[in-house]
PDB file of N, CA, C and O in Angstrom:
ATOM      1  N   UNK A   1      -6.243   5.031  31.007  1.00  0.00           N
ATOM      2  CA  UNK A   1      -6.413   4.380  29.724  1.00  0.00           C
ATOM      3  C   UNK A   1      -7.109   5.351  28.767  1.00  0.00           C
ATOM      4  O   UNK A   1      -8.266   5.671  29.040  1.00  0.00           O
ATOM      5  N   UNK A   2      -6.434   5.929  27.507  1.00  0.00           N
ATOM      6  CA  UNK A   2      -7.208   6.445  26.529  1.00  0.00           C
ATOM      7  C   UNK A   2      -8.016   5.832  25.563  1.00  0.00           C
ATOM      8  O   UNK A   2      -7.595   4.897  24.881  1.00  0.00           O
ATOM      9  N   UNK A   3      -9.412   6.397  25.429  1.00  0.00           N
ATOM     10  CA  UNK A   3      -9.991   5.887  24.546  1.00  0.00           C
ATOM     11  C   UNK A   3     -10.034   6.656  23.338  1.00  0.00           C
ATOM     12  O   UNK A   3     -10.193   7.865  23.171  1.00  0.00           O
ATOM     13  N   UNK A   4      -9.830   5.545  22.379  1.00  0.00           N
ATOM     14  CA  UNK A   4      -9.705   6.035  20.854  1.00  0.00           C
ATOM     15  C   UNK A   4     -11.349   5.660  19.830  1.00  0.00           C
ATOM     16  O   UNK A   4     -12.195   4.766  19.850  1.00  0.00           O
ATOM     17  N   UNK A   5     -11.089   7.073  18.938  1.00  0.00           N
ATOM     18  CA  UNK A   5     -12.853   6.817  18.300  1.00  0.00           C
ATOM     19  C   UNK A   5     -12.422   5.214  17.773  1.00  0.00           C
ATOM     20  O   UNK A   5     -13.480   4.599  17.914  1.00  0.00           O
ATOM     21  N   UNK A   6     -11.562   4.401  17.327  1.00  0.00           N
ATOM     22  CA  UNK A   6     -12.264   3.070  16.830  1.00  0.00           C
ATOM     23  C   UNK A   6     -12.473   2.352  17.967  1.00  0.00           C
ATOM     24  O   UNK A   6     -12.777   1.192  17.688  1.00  0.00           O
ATOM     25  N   UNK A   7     -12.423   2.635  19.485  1.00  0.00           N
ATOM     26  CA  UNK A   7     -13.173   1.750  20.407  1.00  0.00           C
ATOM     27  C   UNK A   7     -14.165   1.976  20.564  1.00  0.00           C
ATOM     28  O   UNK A   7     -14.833   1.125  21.150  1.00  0.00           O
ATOM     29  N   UNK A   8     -14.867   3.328  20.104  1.00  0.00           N
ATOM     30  CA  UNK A   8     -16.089   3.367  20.190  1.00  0.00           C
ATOM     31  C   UNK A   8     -17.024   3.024  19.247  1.00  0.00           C
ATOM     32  O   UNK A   8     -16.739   2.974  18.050  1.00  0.00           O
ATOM     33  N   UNK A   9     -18.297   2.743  19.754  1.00  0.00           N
ATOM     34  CA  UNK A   9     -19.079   1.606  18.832  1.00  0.00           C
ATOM     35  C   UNK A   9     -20.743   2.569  19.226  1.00  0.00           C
ATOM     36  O   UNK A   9     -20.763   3.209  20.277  1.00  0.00           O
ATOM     37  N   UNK A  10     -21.866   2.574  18.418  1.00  0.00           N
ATOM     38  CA  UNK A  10     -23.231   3.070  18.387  1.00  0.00           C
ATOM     39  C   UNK A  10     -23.264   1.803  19.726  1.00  0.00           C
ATOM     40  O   UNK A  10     -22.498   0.865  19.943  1.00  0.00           O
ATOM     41  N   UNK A  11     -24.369   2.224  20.374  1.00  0.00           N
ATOM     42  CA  UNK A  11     -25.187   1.427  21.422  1.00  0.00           C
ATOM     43  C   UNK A  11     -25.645  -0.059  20.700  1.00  0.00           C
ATOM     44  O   UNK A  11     -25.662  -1.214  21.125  1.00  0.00           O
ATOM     45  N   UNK A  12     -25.933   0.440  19.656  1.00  0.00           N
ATOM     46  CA  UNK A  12     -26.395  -1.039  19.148  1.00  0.00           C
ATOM     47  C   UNK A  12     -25.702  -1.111  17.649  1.00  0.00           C
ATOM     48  O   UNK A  12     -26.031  -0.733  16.524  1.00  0.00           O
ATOM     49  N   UNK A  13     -24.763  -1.677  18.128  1.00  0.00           N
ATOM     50  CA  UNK A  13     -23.650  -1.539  17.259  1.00  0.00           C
ATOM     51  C   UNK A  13     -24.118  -3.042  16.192  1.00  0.00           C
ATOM     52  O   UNK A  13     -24.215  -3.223  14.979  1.00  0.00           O
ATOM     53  N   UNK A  14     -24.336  -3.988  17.543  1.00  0.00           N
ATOM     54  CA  UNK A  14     -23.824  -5.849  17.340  1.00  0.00           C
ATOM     55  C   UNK A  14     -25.486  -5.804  16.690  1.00  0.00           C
ATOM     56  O   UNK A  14     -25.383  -6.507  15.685  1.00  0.00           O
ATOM     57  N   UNK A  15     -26.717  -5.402  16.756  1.00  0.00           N
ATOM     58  CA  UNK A  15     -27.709  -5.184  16.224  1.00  0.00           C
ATOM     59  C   UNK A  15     -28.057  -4.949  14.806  1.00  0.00           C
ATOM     60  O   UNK A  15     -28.618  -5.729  14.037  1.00  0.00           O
ATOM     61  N   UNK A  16     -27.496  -3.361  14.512  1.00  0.00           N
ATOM     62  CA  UNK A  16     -27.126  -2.702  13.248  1.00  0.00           C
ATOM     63  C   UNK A  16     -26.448  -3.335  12.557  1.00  0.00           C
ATOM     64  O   UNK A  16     -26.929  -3.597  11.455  1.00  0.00           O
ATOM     65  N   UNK A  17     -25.226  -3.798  12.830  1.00  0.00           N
ATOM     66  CA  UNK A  17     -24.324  -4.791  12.212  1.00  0.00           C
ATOM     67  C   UNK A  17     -25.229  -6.106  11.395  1.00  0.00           C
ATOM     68  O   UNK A  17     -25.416  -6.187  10.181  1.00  0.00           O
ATOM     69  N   UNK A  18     -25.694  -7.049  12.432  1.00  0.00           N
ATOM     70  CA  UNK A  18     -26.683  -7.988  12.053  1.00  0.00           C
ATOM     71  C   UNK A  18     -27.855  -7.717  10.625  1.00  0.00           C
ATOM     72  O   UNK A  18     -28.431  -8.570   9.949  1.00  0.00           O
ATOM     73  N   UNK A  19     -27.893  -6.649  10.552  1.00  0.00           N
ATOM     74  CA  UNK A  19     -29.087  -6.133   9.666  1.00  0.00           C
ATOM     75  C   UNK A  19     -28.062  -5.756   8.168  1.00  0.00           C
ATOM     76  O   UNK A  19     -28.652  -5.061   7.341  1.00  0.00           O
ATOM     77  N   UNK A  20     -26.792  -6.119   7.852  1.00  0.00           N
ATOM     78  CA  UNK A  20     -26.073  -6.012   6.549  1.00  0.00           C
ATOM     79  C   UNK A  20     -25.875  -7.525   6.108  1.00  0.00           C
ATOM     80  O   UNK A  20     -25.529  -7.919   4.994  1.00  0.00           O
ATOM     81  N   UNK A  21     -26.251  -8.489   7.535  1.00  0.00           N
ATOM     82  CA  UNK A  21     -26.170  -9.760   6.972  1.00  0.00           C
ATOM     83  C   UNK A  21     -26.170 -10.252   5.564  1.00  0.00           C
ATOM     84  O   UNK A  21     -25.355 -11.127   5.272  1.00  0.00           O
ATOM     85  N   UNK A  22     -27.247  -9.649   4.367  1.00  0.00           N
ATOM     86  CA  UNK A  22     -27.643 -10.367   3.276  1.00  0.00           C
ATOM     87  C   UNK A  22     -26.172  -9.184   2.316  1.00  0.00           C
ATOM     88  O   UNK A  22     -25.256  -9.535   1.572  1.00  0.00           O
ATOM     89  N   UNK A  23     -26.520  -8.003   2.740  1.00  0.00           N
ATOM     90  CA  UNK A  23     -25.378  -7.637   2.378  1.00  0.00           C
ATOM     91  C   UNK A  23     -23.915  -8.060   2.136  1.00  0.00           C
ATOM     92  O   UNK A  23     -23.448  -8.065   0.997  1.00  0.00           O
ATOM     93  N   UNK A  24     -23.305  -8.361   3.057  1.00  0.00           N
ATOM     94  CA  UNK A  24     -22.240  -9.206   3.396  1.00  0.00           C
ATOM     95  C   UNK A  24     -22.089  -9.963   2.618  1.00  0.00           C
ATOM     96  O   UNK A  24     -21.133  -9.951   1.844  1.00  0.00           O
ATOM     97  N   UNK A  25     -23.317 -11.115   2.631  1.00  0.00           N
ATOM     98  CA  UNK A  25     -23.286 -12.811   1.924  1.00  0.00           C
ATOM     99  C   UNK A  25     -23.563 -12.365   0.508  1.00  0.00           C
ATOM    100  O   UNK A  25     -22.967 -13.151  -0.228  1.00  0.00           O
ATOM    101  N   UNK A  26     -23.946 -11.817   0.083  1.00  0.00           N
ATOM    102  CA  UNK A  26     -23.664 -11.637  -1.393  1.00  0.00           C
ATOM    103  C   UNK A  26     -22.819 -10.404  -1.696  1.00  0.00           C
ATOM    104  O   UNK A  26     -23.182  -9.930  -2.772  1.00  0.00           O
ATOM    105  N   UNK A  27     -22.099  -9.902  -1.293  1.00  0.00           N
ATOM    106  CA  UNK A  27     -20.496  -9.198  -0.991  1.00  0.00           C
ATOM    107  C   UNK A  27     -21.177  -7.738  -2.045  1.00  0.00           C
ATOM    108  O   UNK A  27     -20.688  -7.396  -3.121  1.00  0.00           O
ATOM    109  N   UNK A  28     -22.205  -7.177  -1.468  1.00  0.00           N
ATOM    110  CA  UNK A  28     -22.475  -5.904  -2.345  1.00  0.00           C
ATOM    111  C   UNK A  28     -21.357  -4.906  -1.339  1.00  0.00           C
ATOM    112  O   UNK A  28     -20.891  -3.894  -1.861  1.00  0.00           O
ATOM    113  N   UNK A  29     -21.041  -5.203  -0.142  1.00  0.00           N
ATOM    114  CA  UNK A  29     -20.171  -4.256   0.140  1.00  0.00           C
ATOM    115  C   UNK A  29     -18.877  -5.121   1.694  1.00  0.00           C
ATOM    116  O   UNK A  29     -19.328  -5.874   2.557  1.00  0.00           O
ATOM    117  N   UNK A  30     -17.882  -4.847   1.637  1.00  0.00           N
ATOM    118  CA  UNK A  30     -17.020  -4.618   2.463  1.00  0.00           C
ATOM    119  C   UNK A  30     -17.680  -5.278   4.021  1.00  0.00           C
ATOM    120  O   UNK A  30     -18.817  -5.379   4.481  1.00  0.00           O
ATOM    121  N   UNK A  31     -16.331  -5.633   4.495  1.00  0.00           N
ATOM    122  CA  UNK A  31     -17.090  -6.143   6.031  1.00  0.00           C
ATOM    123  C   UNK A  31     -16.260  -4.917   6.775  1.00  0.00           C
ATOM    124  O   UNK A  31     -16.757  -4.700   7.881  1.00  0.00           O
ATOM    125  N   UNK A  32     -15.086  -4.016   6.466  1.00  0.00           N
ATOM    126  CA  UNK A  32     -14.757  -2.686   6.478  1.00  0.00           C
ATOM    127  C   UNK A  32     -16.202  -1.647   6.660  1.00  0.00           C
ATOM    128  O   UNK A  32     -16.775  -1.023   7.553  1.00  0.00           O
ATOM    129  N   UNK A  33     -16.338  -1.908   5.292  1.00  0.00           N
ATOM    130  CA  UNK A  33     -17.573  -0.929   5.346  1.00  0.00           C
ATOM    131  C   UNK A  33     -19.027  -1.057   6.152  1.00  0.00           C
ATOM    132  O   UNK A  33     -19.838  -0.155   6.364  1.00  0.00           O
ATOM    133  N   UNK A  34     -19.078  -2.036   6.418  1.00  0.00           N
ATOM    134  CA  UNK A  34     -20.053  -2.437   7.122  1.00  0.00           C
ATOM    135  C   UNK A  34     -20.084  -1.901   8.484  1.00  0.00           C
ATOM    136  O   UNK A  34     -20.991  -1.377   9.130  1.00  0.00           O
ATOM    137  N   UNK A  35     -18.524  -2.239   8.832  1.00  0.00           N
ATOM    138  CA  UNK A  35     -18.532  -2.135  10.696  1.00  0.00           C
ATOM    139  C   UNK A  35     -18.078  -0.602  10.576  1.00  0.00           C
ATOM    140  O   UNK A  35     -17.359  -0.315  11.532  1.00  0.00           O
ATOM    141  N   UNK A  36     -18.261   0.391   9.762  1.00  0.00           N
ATOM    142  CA  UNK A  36     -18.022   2.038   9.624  1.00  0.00           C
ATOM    143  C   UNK A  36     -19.436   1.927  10.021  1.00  0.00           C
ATOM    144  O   UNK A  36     -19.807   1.938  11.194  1.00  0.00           O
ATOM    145  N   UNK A  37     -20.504   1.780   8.610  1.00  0.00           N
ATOM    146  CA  UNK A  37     -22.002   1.964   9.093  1.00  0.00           C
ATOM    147  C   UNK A  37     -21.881   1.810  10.208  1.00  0.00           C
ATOM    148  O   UNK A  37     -21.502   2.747  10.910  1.00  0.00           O
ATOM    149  N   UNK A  38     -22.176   0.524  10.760  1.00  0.00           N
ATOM    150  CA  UNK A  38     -22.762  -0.364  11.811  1.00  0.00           C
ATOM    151  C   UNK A  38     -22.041   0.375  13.701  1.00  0.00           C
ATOM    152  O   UNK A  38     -22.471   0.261  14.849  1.00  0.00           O
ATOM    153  N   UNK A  39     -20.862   1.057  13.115  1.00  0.00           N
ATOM    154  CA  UNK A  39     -20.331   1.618  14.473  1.00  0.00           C
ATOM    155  C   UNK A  39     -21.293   3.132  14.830  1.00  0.00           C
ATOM    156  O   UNK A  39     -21.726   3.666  15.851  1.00  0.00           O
ATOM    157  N   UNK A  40     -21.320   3.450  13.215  1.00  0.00           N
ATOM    158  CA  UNK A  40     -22.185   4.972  12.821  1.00  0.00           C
ATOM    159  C   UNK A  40     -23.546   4.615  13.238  1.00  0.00           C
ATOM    160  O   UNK A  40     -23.959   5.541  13.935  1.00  0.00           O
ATOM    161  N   UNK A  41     -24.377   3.749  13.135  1.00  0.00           N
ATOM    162  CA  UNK A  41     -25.812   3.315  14.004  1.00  0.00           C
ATOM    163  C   UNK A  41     -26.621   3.270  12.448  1.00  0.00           C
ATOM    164  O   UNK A  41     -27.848   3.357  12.402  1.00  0.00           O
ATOM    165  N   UNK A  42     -25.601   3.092  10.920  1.00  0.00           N
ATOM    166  CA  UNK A  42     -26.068   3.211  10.241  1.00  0.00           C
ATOM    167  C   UNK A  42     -27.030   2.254   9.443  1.00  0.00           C
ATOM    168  O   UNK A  42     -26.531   1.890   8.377  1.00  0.00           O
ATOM    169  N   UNK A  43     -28.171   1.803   9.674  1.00  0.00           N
ATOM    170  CA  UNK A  43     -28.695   0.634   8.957  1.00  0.00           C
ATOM    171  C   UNK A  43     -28.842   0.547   7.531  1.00  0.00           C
ATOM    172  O   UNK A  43     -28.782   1.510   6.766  1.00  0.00           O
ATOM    173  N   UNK A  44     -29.010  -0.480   7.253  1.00  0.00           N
ATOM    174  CA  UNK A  44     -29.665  -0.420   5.252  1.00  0.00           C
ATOM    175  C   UNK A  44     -31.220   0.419   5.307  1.00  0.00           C
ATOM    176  O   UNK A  44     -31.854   0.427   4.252  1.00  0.00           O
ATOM    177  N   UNK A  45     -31.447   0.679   5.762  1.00  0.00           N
ATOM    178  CA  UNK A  45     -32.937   1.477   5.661  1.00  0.00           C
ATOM    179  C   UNK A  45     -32.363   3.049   5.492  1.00  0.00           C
ATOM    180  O   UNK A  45     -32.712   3.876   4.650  1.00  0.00           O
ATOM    181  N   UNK A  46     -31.464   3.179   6.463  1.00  0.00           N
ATOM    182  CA  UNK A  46     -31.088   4.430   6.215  1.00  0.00           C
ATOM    183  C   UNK A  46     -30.432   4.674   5.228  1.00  0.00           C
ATOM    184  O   UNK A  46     -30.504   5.801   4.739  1.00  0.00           O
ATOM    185  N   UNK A  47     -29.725   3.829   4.740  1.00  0.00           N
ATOM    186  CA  UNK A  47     -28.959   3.857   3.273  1.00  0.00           C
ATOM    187  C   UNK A  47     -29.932   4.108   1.775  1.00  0.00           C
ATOM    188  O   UNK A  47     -29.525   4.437   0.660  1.00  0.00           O
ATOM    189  N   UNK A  48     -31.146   3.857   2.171  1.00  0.00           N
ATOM    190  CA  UNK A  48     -32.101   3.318   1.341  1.00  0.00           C
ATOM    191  C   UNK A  48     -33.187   4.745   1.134  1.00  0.00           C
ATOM    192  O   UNK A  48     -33.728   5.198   0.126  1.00  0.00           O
ATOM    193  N   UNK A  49     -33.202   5.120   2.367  1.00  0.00           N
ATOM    194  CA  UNK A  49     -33.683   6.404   2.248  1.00  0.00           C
ATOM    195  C   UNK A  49     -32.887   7.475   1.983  1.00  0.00           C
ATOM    196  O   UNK A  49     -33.269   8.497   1.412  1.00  0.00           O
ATOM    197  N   UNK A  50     -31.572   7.221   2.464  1.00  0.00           N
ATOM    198  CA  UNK A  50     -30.353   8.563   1.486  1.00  0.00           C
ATOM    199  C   UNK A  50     -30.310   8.433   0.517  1.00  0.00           C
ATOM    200  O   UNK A  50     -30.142   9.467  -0.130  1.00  0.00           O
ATOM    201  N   UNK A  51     -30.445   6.920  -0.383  1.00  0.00           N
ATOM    202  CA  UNK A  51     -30.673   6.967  -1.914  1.00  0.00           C
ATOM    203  C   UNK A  51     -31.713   7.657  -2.264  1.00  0.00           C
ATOM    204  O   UNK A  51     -31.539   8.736  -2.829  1.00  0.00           O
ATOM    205  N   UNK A  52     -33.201   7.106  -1.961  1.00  0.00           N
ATOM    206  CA  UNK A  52     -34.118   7.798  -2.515  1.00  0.00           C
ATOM    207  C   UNK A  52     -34.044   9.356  -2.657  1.00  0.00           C
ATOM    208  O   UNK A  52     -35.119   9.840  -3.012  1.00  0.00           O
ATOM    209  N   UNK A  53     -33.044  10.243  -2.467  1.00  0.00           N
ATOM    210  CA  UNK A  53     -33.332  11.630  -1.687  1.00  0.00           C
ATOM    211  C   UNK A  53     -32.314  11.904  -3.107  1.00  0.00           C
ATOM    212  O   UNK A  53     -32.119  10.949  -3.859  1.00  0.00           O
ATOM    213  N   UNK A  54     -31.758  13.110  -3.378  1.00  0.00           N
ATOM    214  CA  UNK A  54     -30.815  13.287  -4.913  1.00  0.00           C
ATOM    215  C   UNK A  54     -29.619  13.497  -3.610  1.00  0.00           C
ATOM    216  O   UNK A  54     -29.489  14.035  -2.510  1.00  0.00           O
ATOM    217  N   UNK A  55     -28.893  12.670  -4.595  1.00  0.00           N
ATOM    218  CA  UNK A  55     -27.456  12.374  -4.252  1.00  0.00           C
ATOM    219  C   UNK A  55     -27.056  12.125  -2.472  1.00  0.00           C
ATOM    220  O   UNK A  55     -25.961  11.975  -1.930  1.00  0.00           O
ATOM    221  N   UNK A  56     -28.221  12.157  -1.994  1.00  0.00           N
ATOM    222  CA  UNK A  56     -28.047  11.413  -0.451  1.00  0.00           C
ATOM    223  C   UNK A  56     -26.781  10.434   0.212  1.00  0.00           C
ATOM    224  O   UNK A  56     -26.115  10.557   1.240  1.00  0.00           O
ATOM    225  N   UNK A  57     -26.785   9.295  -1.004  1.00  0.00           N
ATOM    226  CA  UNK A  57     -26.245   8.681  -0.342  1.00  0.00           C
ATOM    227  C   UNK A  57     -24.780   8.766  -0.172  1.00  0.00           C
ATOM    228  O   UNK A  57     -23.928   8.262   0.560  1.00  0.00           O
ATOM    229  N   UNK A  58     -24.845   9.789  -1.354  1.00  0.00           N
ATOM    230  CA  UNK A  58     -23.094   9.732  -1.295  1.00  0.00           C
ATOM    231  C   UNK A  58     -22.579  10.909  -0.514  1.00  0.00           C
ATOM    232  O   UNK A  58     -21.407  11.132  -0.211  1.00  0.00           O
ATOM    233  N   UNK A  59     -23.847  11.762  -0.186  1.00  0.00           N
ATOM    234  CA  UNK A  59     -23.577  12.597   1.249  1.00  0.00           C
ATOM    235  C   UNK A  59     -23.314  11.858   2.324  1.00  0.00           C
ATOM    236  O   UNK A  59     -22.302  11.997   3.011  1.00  0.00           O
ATOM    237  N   UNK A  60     -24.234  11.009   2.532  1.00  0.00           N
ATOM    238  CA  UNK A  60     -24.421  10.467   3.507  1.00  0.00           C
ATOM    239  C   UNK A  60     -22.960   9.443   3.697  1.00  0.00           C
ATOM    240  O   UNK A  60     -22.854   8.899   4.796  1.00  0.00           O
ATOM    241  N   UNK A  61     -22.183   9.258   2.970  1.00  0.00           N
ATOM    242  CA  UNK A  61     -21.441   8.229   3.097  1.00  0.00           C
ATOM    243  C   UNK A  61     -20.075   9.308   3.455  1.00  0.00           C
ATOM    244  O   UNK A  61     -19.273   9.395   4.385  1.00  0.00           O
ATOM    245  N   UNK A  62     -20.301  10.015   2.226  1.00  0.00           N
ATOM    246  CA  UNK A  62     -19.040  11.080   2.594  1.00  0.00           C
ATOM    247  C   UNK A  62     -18.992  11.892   4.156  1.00  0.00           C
ATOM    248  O   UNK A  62     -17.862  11.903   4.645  1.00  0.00           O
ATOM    249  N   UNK A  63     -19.683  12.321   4.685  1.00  0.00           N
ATOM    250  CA  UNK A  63     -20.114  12.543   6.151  1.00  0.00           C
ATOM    251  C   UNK A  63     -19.410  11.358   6.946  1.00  0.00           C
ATOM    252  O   UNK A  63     -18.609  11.619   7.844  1.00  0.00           O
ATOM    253  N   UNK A  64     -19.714  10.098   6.608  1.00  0.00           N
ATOM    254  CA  UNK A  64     -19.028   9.356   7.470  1.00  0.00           C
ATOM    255  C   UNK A  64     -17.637   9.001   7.055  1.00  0.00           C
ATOM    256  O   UNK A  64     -17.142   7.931   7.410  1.00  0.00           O
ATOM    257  N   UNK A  65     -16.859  10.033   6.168  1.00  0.00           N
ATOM    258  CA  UNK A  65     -15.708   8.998   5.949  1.00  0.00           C
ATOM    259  C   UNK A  65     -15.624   7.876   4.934  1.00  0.00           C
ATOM    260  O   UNK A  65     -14.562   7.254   4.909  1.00  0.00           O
ATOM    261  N   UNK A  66     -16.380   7.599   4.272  1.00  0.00           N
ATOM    262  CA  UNK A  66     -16.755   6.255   4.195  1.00  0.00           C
ATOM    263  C   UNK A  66     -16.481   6.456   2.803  1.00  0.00           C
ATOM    264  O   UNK A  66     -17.303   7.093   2.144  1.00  0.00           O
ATOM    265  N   UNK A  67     -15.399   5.984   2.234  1.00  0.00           N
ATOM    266  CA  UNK A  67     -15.118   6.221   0.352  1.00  0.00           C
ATOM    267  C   UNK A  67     -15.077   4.811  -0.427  1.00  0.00           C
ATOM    268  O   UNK A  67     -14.089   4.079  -0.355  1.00  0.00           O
ATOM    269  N   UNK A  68     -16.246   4.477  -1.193  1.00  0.00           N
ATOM    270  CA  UNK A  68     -16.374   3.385  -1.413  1.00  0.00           C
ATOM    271  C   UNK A  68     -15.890   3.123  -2.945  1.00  0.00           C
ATOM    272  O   UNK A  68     -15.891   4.050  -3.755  1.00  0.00           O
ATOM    273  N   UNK A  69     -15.636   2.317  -3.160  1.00  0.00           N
ATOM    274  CA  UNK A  69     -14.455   1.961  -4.728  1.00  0.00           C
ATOM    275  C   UNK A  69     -15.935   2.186  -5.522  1.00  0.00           C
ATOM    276  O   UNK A  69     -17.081   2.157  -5.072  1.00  0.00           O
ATOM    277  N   UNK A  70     -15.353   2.457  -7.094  1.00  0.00           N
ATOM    278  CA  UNK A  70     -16.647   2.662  -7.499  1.00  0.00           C
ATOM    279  C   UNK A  70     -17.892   1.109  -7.818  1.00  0.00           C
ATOM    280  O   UNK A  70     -19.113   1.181  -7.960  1.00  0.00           O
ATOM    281  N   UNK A  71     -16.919  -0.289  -7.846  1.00  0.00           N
ATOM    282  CA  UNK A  71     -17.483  -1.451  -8.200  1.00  0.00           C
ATOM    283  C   UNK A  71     -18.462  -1.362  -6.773  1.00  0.00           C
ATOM    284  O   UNK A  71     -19.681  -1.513  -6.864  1.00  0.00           O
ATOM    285  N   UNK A  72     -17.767  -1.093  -5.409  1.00  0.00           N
ATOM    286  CA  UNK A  72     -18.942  -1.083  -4.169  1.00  0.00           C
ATOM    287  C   UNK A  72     -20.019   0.052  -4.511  1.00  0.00           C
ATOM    288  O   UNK A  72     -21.164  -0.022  -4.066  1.00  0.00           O
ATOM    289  N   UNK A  73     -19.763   0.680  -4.998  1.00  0.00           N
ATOM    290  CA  UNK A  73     -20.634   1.948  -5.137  1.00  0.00           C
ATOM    291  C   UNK A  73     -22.108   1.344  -5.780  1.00  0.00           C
ATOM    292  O   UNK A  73     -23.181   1.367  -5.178  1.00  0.00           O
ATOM    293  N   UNK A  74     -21.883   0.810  -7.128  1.00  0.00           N
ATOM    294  CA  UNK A  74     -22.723   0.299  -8.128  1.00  0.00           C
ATOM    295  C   UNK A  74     -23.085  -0.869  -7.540  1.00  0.00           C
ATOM    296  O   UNK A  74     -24.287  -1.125  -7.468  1.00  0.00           O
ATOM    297  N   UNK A  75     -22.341  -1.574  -7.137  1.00  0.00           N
ATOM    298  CA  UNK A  75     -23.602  -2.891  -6.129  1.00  0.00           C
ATOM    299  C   UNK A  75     -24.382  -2.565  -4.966  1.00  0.00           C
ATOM    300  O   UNK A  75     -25.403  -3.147  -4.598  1.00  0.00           O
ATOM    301  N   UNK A  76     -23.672  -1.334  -4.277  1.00  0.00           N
ATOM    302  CA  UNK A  76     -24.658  -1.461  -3.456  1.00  0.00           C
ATOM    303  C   UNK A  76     -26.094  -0.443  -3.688  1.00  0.00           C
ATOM    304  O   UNK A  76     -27.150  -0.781  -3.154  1.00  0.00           O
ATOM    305  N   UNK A  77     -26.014   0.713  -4.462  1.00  0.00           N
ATOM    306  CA  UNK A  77     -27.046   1.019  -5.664  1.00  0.00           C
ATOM    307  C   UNK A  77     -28.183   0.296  -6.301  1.00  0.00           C
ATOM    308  O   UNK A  77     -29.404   0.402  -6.184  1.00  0.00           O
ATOM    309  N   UNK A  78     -27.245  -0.631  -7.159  1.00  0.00           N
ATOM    310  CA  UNK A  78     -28.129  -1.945  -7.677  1.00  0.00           C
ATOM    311  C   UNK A  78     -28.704  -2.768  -6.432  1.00  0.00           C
ATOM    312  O   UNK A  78     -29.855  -3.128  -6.679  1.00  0.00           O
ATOM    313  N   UNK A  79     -28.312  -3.129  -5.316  1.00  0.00           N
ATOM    314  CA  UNK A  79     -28.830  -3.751  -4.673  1.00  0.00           C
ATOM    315  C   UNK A  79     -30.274  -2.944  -4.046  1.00  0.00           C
ATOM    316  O   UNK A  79     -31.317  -3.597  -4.032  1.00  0.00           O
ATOM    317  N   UNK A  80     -30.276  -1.257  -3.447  1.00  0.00           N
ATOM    318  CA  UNK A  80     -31.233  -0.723  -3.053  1.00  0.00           C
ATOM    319  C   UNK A  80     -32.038  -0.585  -3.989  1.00  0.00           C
ATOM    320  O   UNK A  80     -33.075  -0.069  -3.574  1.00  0.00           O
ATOM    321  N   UNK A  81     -32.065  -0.878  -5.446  1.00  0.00           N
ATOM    322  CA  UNK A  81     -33.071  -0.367  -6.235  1.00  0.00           C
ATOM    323  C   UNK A  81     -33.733  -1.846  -6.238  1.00  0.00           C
ATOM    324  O   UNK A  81     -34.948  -1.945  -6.404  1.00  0.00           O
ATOM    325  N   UNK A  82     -32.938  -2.974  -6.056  1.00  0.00           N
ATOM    326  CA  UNK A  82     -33.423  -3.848  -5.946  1.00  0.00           C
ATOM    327  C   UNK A  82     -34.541  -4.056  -4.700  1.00  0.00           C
ATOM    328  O   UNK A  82     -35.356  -4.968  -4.837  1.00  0.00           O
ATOM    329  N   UNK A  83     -34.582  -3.345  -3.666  1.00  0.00           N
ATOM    330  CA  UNK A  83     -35.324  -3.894  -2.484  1.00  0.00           C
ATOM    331  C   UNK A  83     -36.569  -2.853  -2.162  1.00  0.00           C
ATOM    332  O   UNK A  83     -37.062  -2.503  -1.090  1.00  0.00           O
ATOM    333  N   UNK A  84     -36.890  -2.486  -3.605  1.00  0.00           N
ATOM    334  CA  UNK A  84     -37.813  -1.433  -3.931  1.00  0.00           C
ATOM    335  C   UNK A  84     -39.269  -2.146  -3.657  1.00  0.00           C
ATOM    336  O   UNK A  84     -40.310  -1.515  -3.840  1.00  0.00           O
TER     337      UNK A  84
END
């Protein structure tokens, strides 16, 4: 049986995942994008600290693949400046 990278998942995949909850429910981003982070071991903290850093996050996103429309871009922005 071959395994393919989308069967693979971070150790605490179902964890990480759990922690975009508020994310999700007010739709600042993708349930796509979520389970990219969330497979990547990526939490909102870490998202939060690639913002704070110059142009982090969109390293940080581009590194994973991860190309977000620009309306996801700006909510989820607005949302980290929000949880300042």
């Amino acid at each position: 049986m071959e395994v393919k990278d989308e069967d693979l998942f971070h150790i605490g995949f179902h964890q990480v995942k759990s922690k975009y909850d508020k994310l999700l429910k007010e739709k600042y981003l993708s349930s796509a994008a979520v389970t990219s982070l969330a497979r990547n071991g990526v939490t909102p903290f870490h998202l939060k600290l690639a913002y704070e850093r110059n142009f982090g996050l969109k390293v940080l996103l581009k590194d994973l693949k991860l190309n977000l429309t620009h309306k996801y871009m700006d909510l989820l922005i607005s949302f980290l400046q929000k949880e300042e």
